[in-house]
Steps between C-alpha positions, in 0.01 A plus 500: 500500500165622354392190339486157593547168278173409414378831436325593191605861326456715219812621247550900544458702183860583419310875351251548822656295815162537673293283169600145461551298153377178400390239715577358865818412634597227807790564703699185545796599710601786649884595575759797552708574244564702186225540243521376128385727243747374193481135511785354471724788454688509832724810419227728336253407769706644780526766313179584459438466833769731575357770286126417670690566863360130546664297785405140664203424645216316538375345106286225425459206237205498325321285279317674250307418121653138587859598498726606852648842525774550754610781733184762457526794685152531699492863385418316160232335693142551590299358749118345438310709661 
């Protein structure tokens, strides 16, 4: 697990992975399973995910700009430096 709940984070760029976008985020939980890029779209997220080469793993809820995102990969995470 690279983060923890509590911690605070920045959004990766989806252009440049090493610049983040907007403002902070805060982990709230932290689980294994399968990320969630299409919301609600069972079917075309898996495959997505399949064409990505994206498995389980460690992803993390996050509340961010007031609303909570679920299953973010931490490769689409930064850490406060």
């Amino acid at each position: 697990m690279k983060y923890k709940v509590g911690d605070l984070v920045w959004l990766a760029s989806v252009f440049e992975g090493a610049v983040h976008e907007g403002q902070t985020a805060l982990i709230i939980s932290a689980y294994i399973s399968q990320p969630k890029i299409i919301l609600n779209d069972k079917k075309n997220n898996k495959l997505w995910l399949e064409d990505e080469d994206t498995s389980a793993g460690w992803v993390y809820d996050i509340l961010f700009d007031g609303s909570i995102d679920e299953s973010v990969l931490a490769e689409w995470l930064l850490p406060i430096k």
